[in-house]
C-alpha positions as CSV (number, residue, x, y, z in Angstrom):
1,X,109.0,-49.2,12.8
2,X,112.5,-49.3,13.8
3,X,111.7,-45.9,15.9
4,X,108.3,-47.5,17.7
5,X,110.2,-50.5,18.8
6,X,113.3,-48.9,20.2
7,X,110.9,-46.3,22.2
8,X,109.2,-49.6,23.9
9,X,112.4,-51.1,24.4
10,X,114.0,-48.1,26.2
11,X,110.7,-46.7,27.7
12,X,110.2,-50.5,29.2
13,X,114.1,-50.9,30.3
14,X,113.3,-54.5,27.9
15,X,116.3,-56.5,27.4
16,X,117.2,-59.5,25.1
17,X,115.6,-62.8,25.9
18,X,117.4,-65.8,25.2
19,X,114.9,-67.4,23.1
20,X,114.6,-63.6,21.1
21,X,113.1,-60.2,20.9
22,X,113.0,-58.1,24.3
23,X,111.3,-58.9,27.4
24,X,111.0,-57.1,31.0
25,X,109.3,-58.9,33.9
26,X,106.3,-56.9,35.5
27,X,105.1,-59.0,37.8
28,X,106.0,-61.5,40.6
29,X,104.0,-62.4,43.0
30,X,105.1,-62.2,46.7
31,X,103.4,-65.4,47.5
32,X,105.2,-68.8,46.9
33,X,104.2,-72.5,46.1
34,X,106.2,-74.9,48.1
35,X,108.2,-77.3,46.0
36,X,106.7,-80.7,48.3
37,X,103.3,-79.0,46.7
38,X,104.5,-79.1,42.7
39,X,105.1,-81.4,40.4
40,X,108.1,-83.7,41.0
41,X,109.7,-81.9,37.5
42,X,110.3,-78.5,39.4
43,X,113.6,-78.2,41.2
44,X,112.0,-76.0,43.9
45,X,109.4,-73.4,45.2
46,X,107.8,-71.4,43.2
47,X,105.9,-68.0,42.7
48,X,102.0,-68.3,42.2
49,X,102.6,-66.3,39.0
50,X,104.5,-64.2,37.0
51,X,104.6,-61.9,33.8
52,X,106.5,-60.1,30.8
53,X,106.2,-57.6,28.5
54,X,107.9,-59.5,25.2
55,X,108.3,-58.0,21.8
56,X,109.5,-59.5,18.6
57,X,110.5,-58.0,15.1
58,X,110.2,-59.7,12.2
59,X,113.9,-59.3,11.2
60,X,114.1,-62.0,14.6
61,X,112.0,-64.9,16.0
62,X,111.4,-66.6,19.3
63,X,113.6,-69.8,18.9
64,X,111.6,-73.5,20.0
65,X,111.7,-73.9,23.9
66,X,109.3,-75.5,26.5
67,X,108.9,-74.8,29.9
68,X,107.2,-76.6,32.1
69,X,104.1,-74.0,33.2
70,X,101.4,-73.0,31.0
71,X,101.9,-69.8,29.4
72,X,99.1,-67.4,28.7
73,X,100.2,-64.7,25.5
74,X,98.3,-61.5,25.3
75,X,98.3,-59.2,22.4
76,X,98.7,-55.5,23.0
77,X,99.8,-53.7,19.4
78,X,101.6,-54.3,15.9
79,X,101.9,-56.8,13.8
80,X,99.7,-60.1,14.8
81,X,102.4,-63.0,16.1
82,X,102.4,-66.7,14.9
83,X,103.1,-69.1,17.8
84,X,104.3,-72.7,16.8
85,X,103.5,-75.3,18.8
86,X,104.0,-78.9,19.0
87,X,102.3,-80.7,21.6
88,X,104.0,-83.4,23.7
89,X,102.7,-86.6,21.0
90,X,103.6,-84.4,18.1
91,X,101.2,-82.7,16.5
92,X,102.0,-79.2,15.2
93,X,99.6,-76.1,15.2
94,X,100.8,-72.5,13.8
95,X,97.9,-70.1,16.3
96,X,97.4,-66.2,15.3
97,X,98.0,-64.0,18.3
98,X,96.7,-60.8,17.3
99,X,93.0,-58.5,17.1
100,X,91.7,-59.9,13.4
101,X,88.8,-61.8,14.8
102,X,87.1,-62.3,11.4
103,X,90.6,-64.2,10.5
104,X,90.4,-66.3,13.4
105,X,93.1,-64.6,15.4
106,X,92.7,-64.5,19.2
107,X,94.2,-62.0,21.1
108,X,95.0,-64.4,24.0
109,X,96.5,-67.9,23.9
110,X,97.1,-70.8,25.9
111,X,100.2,-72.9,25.7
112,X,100.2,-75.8,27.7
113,X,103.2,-77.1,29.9
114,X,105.4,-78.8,28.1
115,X,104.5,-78.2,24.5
116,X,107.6,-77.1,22.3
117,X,106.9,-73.3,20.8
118,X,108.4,-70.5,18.8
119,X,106.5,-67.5,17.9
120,X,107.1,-65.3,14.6
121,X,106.1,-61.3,13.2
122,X,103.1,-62.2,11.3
123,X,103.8,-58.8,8.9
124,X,107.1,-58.4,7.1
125,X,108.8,-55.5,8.8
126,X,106.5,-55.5,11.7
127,X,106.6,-56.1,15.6
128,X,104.8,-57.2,17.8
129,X,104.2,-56.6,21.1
130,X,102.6,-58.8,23.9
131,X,102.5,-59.9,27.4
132,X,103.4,-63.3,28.8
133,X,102.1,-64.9,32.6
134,X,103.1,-68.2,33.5
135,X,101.7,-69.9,36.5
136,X,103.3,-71.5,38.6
137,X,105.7,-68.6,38.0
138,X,108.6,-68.7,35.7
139,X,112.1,-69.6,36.8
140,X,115.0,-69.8,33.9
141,X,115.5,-73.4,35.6
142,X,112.6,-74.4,34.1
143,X,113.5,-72.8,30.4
144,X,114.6,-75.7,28.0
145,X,115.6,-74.2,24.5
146,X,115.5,-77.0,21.9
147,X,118.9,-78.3,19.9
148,X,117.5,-78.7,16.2
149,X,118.7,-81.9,15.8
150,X,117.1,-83.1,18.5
151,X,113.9,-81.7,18.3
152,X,113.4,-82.9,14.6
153,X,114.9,-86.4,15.2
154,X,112.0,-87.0,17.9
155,X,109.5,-84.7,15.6
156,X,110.7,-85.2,12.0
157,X,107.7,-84.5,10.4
158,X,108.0,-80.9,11.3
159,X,111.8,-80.9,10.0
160,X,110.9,-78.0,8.3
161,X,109.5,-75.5,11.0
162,X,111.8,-76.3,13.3
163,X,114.9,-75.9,10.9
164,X,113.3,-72.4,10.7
165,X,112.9,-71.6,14.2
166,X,116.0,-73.0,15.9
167,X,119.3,-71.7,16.0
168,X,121.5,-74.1,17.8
């Protein structure tokens, strides 16, 4: 495994995401959305639309964060990925990313704006590889990655989870 994933990494130029694993950005679009025409929570313009390459091993995990776009995941190859969520009033949902359709696993997934989420290797010593687009397009300004304490004092009934996918 540990061959795959460093071909993908260096084949892709991928580099470390803050949240974990490896990510390169493929696309940005040239086109812009004015910031007078977006929500009053972004701090400027925006692309229409952007996307990544991520990939995750399961010696890592993608630590809780929210942004404030909807985020579409797309499974390409290796293990399936668990993504956390919890939604704005708190409920929790663990979704399979991945190509086992009799298991229920959907190999796209919508995360809405401003849901908390963390994604996870489903298979020990695994990766997984998978593409990201976020419309309107990404900007780190709009990357918030969660403080465990805070994140489990507004959601303590997920105390648990999120102790497992934080680190700071």
């Amino acid at each position: 495994m540990e061959k795959k994933v460093q071909k993908i990494v260096t084949k892709l130029k991928m580099s470390p995401h803050p949240e974990g694993g490896f990510y390169k950005e493929t696309y940005r679009s040239d086109g812009v959305i004015p910031k007078d025409a977006l929500q009053e929570n972004f701090s400027g313009e925006r692309n229409y639309c952007t996307a990544i390459y991520f990939l995750l091993t399961s010696e890592n995990f993608s630590a809780f964060h929210r942004i404030k776009q909807d985020e579409i995941w797309h499974f390409y190859e290796g293990s399936s990925l668990y993504v956390h969520v919890i939604s704005p009033d708190g409920i929790y949902t663990r979704h399979a990313v991945g190509m086992n359709l009799e298991k229920g696993e959907s190999p796209q997934l919508v995360v809405p704006a401003g849901c908390w989420f963390a994604s996870s290797v489903k298979d020990e010593k695994g990766y997984s590889f998978v593409g990201c687009t976020v419309s309107p397009g990404f900007d780190f300004e709009d990357f918030e990655l969660a403080e465990q304490h805070i994140l489990t004092s507004e959601f303590p009934a997920h105390a648990t989870v999120i102790s497992e996918y934080t680190r700071i």
